[in-house]
Structures are given as C-alpha cells and as structure tokens.
C-alpha positions as CSV (number, residue, x, y, z in Angstrom):
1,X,66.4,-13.8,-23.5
2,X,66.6,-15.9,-20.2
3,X,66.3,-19.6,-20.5
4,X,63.3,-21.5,-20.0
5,X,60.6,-18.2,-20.5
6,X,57.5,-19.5,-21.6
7,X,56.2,-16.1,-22.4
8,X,57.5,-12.9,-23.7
9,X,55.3,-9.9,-22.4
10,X,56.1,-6.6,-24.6
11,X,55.0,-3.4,-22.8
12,X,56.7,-1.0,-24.6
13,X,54.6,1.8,-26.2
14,X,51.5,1.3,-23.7
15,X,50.3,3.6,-20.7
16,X,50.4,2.0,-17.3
17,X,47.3,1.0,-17.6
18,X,47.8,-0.6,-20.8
19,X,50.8,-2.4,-19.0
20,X,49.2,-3.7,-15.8
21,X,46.5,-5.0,-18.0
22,X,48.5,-6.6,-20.7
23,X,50.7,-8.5,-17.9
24,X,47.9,-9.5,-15.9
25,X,45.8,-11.0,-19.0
26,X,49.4,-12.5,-20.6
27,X,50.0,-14.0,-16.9
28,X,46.7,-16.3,-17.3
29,X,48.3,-17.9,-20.2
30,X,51.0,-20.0,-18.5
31,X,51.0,-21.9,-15.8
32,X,52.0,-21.9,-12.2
33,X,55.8,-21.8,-11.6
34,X,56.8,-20.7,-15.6
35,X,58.5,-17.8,-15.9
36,X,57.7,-14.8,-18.3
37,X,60.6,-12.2,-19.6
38,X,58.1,-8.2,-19.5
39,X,59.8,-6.0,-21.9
40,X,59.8,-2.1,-21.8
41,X,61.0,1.2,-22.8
42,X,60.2,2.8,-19.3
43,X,63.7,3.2,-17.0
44,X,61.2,3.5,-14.4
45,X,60.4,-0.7,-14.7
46,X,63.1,-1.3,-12.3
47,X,61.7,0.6,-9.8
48,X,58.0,-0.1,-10.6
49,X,58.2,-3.8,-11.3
50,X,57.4,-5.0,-7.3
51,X,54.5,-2.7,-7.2
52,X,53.0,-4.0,-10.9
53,X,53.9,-7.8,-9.9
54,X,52.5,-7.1,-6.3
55,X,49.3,-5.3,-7.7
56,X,48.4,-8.0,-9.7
57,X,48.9,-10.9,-7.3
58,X,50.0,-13.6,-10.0
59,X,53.8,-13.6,-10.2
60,X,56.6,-13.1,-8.0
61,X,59.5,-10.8,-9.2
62,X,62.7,-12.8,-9.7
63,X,65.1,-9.7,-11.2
64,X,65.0,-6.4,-13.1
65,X,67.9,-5.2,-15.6
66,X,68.8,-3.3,-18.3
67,X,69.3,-5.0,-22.1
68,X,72.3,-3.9,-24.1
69,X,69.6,-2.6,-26.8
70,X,68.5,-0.1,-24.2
71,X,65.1,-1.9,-22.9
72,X,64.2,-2.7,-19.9
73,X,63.3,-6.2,-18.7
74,X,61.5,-8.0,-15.7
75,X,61.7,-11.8,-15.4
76,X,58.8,-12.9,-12.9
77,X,57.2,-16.5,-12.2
78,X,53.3,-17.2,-12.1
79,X,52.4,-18.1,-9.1
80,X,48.6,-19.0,-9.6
C-alpha cells in the first residue's frame, strides 16, 4: 500500500459498470486532494485507468502498476 491513502477502492470481481460506479460513489467519500489506492484483477487497468478517472471527472491519475500478488493498482487524487 502507498503512504498516506485514505481509501482503499476494491474492484476486483465486478463488471465495468460495477467498477466505474463503485469508484465514483467511493470517490465522494474523501475529500479534495486525498488520494485513494483502486485495486483489480483486470491487466487491462493500466490501460483503462485515464479513461475511468477521466469519465468520472473526480480524480486525477497519479500512476498505474502491477503488485507482486498479481493485482493491479491505480493510485488517483480527488479532485472535487
């Protein structure tokens, strides 16, 4: 885990709907300029984090990566 995430968003085992609509509602829960840490099973989330982040219009992407355990993380801060 990064230091100083406020929020952990676990999006593994949901639909992409599911996912932009878990992160947008988890999002409301912090406030501006905290950072949240989005989990998730999809190798695509590297490539599909800027569009989620974008589509939602609450965060901005800081970095993707890959965890040694084989996930796949996004750290992002709230912007609203």
């Amino acid at each position: 885990m990064v230091e100083n995430v406020k929020l952990i968003i676990d999006v593994r085992n949901l639909t992409a709907p599911e996912r932009l609509k878990k992160v947008s509602r988890e999002l409301d829960k912090i406030a501006s300029g905290e950072l949240a840490q989005i989990i998730a099973g999809d190798s695509r989330l590297p490539e599909m984090a800027p569009k989620i982040i974008k589509s939602i219009g609450k965060a901005e992407l800081i970095r993707t990566w890959q965890g040694e355990d084989g996930f796949y993380y996004a750290l992002v801060r709230k912007t609203e």
